[in-house]
N, C-alpha and C positions, 0 to 999 in steps of 0.2 A: 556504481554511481547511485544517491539516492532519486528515490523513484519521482521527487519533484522533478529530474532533470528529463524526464520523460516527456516524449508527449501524447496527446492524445490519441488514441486508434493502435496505438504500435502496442503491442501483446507483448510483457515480458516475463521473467523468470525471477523470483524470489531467491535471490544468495545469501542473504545475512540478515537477520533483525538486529538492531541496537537499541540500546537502552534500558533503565531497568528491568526488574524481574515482573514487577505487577505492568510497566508495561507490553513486553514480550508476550506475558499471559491474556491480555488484553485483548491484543491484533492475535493472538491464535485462534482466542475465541471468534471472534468474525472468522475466520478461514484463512487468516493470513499466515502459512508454512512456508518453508523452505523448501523450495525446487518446485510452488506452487506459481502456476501461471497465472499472471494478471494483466489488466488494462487497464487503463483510466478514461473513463469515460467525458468526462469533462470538470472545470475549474472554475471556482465562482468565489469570489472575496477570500480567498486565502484555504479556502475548503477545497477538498479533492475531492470527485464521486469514481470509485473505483471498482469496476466488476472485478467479484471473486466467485467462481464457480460459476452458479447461475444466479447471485445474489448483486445488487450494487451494493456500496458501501460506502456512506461519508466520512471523509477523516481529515484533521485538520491539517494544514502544513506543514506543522511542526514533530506530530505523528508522522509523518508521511516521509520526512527527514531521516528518521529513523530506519528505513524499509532500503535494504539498498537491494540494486536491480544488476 
């Protein structure tokens, strides 16, 4: 499921990125891999804040759509 359908607090596990190349390369650079564990911290106008490692990270929606959990 994409990781919008998450919700807040619940810790999951990265299964699949989609989407293009530049964007795959994109969320890697922020820390977003496969079999990497995340959260989402909270949701504000269509933005996500989502702890990666020990980092938060905002991403929008539509990114986030992308990210299946």
């Amino acid at each position: 499921m994409p990781l919008t359908m998450v919700g807040a607090g619940e810790p999951v596990t990265i299964k699949r990125i989609g989407g293009k190349a530049e964007t795959k390369k994109f969320l890697e650079s922020l820390g977003f891999h496969i079999g990497e564990e995340i959260m989402i911290v909270s949701t504000n106008q269509g933005n996500i804040i989502v702890q990666v490692k020990e980092s938060r990270v905002a991403i929008s929606q539509g990114i986030a759509n992308k990210i299946m959990v």
